[in-house]
C-alpha positions in Angstrom: -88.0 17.4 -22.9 -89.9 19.9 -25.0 -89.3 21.1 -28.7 -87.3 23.9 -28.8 -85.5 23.5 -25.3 -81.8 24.0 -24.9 -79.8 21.4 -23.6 -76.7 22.1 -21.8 -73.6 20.0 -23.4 -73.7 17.2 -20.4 -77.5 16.8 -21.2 -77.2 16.6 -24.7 -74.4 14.3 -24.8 -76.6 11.8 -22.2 -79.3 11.6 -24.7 -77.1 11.2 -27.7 -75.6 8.6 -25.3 -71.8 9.6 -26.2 -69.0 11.3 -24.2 -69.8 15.2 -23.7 -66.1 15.5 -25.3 -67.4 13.2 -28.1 -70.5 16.3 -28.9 -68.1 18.4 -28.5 -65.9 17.6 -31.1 -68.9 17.5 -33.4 -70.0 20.4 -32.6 -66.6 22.0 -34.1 -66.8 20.2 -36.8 -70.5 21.4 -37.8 -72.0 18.2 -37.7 -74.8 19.1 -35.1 -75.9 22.8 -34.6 -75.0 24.6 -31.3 -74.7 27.8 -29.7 -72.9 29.8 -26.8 -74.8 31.8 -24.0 -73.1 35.1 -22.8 -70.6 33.1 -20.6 -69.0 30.8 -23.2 -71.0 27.6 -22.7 -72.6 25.6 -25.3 -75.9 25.4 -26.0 -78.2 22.8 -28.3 -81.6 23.0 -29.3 -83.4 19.6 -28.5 -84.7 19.6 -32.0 -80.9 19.6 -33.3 -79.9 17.1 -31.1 -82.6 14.6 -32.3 -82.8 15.4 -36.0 -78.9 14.6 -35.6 -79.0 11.2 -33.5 -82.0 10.1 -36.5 -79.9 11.2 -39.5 -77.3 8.9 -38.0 -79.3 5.8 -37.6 -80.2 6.7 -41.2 -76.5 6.5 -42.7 -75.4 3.2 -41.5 -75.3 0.5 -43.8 -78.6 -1.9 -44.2 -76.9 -5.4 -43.0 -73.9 -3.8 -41.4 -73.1 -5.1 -37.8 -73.2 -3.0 -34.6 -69.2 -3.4 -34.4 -68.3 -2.6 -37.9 -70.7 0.6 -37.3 -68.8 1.2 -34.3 -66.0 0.7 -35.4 -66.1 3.1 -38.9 -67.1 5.9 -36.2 -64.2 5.4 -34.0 -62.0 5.5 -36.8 -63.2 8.9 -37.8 -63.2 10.4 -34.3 -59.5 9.1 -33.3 -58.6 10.7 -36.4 -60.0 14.0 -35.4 -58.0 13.8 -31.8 -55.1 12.9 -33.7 -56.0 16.3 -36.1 -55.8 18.2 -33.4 -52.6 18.0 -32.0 -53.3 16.3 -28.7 -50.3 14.4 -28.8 -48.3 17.6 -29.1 -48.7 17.3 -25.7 -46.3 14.1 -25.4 -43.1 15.0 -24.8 -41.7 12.1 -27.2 -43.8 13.4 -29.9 -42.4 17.4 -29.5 -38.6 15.8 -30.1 -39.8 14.2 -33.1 -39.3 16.5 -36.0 -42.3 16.5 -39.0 -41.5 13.4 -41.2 -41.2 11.3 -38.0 -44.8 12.9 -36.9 -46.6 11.6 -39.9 -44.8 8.3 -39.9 -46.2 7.3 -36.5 -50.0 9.0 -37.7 -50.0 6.9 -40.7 -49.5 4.1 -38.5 -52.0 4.8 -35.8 -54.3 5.3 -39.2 -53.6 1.8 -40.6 -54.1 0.4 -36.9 -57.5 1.6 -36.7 -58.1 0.8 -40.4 -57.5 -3.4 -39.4 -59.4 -2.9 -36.4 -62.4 -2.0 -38.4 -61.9 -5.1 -40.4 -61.5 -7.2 -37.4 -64.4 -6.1 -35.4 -66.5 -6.2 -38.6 -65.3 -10.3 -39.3 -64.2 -9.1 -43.0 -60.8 -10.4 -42.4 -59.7 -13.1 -40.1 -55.9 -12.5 -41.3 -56.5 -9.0 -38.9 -54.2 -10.5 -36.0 -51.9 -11.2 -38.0 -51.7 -7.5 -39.6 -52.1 -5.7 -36.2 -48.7 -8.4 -35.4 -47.2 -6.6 -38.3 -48.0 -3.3 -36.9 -46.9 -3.9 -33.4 -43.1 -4.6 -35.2 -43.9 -1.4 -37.1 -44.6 0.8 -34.5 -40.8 -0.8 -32.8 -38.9 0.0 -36.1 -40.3 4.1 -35.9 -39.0 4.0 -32.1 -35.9 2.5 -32.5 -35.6 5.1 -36.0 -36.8 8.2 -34.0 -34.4 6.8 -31.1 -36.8 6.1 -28.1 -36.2 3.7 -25.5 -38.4 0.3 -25.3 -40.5 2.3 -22.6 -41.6 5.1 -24.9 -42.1 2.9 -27.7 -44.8 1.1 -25.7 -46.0 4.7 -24.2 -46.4 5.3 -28.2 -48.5 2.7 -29.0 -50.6 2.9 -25.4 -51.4 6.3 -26.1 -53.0 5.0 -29.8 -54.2 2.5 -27.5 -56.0 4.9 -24.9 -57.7 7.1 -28.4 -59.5 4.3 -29.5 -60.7 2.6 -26.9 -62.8 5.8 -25.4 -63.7 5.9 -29.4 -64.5 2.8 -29.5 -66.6 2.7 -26.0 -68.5 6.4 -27.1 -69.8 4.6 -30.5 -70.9 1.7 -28.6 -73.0 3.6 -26.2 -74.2 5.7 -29.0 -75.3 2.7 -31.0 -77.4 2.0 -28.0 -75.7 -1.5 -27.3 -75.9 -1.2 -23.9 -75.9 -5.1 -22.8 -73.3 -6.6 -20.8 -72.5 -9.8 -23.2 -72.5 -7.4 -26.2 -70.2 -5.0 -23.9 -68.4 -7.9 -23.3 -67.8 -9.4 -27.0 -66.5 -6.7 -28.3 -64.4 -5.5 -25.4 -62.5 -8.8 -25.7 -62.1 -8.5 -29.2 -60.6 -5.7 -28.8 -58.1 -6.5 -26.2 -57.3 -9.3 -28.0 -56.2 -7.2 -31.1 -54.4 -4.4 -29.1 -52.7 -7.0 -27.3 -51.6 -8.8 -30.5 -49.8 -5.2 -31.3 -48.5 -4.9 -28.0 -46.8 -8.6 -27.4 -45.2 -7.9 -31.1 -43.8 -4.8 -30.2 -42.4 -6.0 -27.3 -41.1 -9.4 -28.8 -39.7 -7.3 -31.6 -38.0 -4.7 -29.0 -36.2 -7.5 -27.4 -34.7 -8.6 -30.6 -33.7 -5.4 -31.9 
């Protein structure tokens, strides 16, 4: 590719290594420059598109690991799906009224937040927190009256936001490895399952 070449989103994306939905998303936001031809369809200049992936590699942290970085990112783009009123789309979520709304953001905000801590091995005690937040995110459902069954479709569809998060950073990191794919996956699981098993445990109690 040659300086000054427009990439089509796909082709973009692929070098960034990141979801084309990821690019996307920046691209509303203004974090890399792009354009639209007569039809509607994005354009970026190649130049863009690398200045942006080096100003990146720039900003992380000197000493910070790949899955704290990855992590940090995720936490900022689930937040931006969550922004955007993509669970609007649930129907649990349009019989909740507002208060209800930002009860169950806050929590998918202080999940993400202990994942980040977890993946980064600041804070061992993380299992036990996400624990606490799977018996949190049962008390909202059984206070915004859902069933056990949408109370875990709550907390799966958190679930399903930060593992494509999580999986776009990695790739953009350039982690590409199968045992580092591997680690982290399964650190993963084994903290959204520690939400999930509480939940449920807690839903059987209630």
């Amino acid at each position: 590719m040659a300086k000054g070449e427009w990439l089509t989103l796909s082709a973009a994306a692929a070098l960034l290594g990141v979801h084309a939905s990821t690019l996307r998303l920046w691209a509303d936001h203004g974090e890399v420059a792009s354009t639209r031809t007569a039809g509607g369809h994005r354009r970026f200049r190649y130049d863009d598109v690398e200045a942006f992936a080096a100003a990146r590699r720039e900003v992380r942290p000197t000493g910070a690991s790949t899955s704290q970085t990855i992590a940090e990112n995720a936490l900022g783009r689930a937040r931006m799906q969550m922004a955007e009123g993509r669970l609007r789309g649930e129907a649990w979520y349009q019989a909740l009224d507002d208060p209800k709304r930002a009860l169950f953001r806050d929590a998918g905000r202080q999940l993400l937040g202990v994942l980040v801590r977890y993946l980064s091995d600041e804070d061992p005690s993380a299992l036990t927190e996400a624990a606490e937040l799977g018996r949190v995110y049962n008390r909202l459902g059984l206070e915004a009256r859902l069933g056990v069954a949408d109370r875990v479709r709550v907390f799966l569809l958190f679930n399903g936001f930060l593992y494509q998060s999580v999986i776009d950073q990695y790739r953009s990191a350039g982690q590409r490895g199968a045992a580092q794919w591997a680690a982290l996956h399964a650190r993963t699981q084994a903290f959204t399952n520690a939400v999930l098993l509480a939940l449920v445990s807690d839903a059987e109690n209630s």
